[in-house]
N, C-alpha and C positions, 0 to 999 in steps of 0.2 A: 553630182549632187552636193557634196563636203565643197567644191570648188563654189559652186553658183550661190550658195551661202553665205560664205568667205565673202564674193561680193556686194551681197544683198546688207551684211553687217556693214562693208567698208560705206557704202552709201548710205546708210541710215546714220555711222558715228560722224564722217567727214561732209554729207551737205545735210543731213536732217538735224546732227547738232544736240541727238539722240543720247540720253544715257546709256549706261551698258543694261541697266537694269529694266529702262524703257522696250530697249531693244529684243532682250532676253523676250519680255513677256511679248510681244508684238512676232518675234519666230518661235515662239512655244520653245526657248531650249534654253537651257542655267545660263546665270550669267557666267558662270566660270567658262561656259563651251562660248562666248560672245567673244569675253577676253582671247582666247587663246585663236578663235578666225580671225580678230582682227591682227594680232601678231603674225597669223601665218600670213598673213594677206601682206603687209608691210613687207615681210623676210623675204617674199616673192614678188617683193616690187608691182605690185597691181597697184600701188598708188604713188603718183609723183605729186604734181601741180594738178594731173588731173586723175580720176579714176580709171587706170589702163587693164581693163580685161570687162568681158560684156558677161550676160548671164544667158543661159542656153535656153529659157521659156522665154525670154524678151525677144531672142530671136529669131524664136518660132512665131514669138507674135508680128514683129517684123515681117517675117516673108509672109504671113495672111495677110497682112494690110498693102501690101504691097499688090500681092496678087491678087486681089477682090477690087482695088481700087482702079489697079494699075499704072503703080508710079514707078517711079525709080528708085526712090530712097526712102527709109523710112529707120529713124532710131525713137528705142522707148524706151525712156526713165523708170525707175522701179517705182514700186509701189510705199507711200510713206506712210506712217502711224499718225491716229495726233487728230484735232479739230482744225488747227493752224494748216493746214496743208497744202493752200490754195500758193501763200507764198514760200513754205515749202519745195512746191512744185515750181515755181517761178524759180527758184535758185537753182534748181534740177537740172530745169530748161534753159536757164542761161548756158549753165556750166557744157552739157552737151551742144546748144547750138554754136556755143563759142570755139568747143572743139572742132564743130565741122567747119565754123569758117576757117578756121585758123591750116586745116586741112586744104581748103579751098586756092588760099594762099600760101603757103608750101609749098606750089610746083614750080617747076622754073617760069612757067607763059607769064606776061602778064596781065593782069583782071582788074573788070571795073565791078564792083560788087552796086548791085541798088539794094537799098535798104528803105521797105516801109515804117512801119509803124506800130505799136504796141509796145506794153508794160514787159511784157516778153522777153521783148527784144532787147528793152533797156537791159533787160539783166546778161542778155548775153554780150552787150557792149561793156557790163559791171567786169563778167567772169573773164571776159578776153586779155591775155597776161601778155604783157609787155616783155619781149623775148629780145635777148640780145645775140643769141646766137646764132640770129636771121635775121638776114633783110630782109623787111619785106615793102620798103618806102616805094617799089615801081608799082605798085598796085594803086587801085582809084575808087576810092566810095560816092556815091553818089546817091542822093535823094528820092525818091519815086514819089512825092507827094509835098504838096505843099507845107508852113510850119506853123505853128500854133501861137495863140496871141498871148497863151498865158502861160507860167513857168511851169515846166512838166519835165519828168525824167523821160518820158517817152515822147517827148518833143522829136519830130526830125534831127532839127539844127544842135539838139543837147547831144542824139547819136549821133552823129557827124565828127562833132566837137572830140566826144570820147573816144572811139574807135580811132580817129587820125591821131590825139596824142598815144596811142597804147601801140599805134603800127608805125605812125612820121610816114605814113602812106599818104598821097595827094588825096582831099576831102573837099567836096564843092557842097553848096549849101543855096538851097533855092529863096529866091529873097521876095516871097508873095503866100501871103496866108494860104491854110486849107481849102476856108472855104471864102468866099466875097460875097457881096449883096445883090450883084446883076450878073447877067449875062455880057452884056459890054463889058463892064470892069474885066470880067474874067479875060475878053477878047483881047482887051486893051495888055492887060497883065503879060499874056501868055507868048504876045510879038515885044517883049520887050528884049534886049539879047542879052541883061543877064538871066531873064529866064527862060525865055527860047533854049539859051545854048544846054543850062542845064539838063530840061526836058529832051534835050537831041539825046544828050549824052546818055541820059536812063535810057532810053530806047535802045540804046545800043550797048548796054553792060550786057558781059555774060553771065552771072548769076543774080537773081533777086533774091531777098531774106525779107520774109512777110511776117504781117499777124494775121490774124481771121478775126473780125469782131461779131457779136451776137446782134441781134435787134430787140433786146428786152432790158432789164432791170440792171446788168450789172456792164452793161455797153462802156465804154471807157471814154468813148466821143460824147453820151450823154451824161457820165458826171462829171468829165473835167469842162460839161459846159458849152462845147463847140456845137451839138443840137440839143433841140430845144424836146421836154414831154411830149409836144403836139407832133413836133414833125418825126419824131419815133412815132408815135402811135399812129399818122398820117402813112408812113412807110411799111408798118406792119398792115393796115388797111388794104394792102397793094398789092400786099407779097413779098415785102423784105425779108429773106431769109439769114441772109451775111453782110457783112460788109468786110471786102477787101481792096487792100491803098484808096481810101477814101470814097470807093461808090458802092452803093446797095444793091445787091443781084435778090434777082427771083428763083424760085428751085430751079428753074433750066439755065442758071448763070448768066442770065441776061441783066440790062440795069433795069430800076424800078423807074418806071414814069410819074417821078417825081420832081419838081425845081432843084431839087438839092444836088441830086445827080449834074445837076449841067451848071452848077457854082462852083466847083470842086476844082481844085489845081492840081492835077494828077495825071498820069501815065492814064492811056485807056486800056481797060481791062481785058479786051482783047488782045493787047501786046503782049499776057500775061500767058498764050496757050502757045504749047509747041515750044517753050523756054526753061532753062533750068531754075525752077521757082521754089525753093522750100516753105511751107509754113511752119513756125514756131507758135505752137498754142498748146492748151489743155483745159479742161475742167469741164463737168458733164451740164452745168449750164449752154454752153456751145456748142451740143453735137448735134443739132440741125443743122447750124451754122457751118463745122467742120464738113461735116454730108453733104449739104450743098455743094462747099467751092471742088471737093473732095469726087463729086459725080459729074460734074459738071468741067472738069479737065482741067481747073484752072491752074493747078498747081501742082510740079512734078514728083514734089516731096512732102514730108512730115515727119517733123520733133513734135512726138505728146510723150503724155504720162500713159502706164499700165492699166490703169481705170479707163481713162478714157477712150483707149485703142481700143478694149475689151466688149465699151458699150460701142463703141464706131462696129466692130468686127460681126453683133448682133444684131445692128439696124438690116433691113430687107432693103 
């Protein structure tokens, strides 16, 4: 209990950014008893570059989601104090999913990683540390979805960008919007061979690293612009539950019979079952969303937050 503490402070001082005093009142205990976990926590090296020791209720919540879902992996950030929380969590989220890739890459084989898309995700391209005392330049990033027309941190080509300088890993970069205006263009697009070869190559990475987007108010494809009010509210109409690498699934993870779905420059989302696919998401605006891709097998893993796993764990 004294240990899972220790790290619940180390997480609140070092990514929540928390006072001692914040902190104190948020675990009910003096700030003098703050000070002195986070000292022990330090003297016991639980914290380097990253936070290295887990807490023993996250891991309980782990194997429920793991086992109710039936995936393979599943870590969960703690729980943070505060209104601010959303990006909060977003640093959480970075910092863990950057651990697992950088785990991912660690072993001797070498890996082509795909990488979709999300605010998420950007942050675990933010948290991913530039290591010298590995190589890891034989590995290969690769795109799962087309890039966006307008400047975004969670752009494809900006993760791409980032991740290759932090690894000097090979990075390929698909050179044709998310979404286009026809069905031709896309055709025309898609036999082109620099994007052909890209698309081969996502098909054929071993690990993907995804986001999960919602279909309502705070969707990230409808405020940075790429769909429009109508064609969200057209797609909730239908049955839009999720959207993942760029198409919109119904509860049974199917796509929505919608035009948007067949504009989209992306992996098909059937590629996505039977594969080592993490999502990187949280916040309880998305847990239909989550539920969906999450029932529907799309995805072998999940990085959330403690809130969100707890409401996930309670859904029927």
């Amino acid at each position: 209990m004294e240990e899972e503490l220790t790290v619940r402070a180390l997480w609140l001082a070092y990514i929540g950014k928390f006072t001692q005093d914040k902190i104190a009142q948020f675990l009910n205990i003096s700030r003098q008893k703050v000070q002195r976990l986070i000292a022990d926590g330090i003297a016991k090296e639980f914290v380097s570059v990253q936070i290295c020791h887990e807490i023993s209720a996250l891991i309980e919540i782990e194997e429920d989601i793991k086992s109710k879902f039936g995936i393979e992996h599943c870590q969960i950030v703690p729980r943070m104090p505060g209104k601010a929380q959303a990006e909060i969590y977003m640093e959480s989220l970075g910092l863990a999913g950057s651990t697992y890739l950088f785990k991912l890459l660690s072993g001797p084989d070498e890996k082509t990683i795909g990488i979709g898309m999300g605010r998420t995700l950007s942050h675990v391209a933010k948290h991913f540390q530039k290591r010298t005392d590995i190589d890891l330049n034989n590995h290969k990033f690769v795109p799962l979805i087309g890039s966006f027309t307008k400047k975004s941190a969670m752009n494809p080509m900006n993760l791409m960008y980032l991740l290759g300088e932090k690894t000097n890993a090979e990075t390929y970069f698909l050179p044709a919007p998310l979404f286009v205006d026809s069905v031709a263009e896309r055709d025309i697009l898609e036999k082109q061979g620099s994007v052909k070869n890209v698309l081969d190559l996502a098909l054929k990475a071993d690990h993907y690293l995804v986001g999960i987007g919602e279909v309502g108010p705070t969707s990230a494809l409808l405020n940075y612009g790429l769909i429009s009010k109508d064609i969200q509210n057209q797609l909730r109409s239908k049955g839009a539950m999720a959207e993942i690498v760029g198409k919109f699934i119904d509860k049974n993870g199917k796509l929505v019979n919608h035009p948007i779905n067949h504009l989209s420059i992306t992996i098909p989302i059937e590629r996505l079952r039977n594969k080592s696919v993490v999502a990187v998401c949280s916040g309880l605006e998305k847990i239909k969303a989550i539920l969906t891709v999450l029932k529907t097998k799309l995805i072998s893993g999940l990085i959330t937050d403690e809130d969100t796993a707890g409401h996930l764990l309670k859904c029927p």
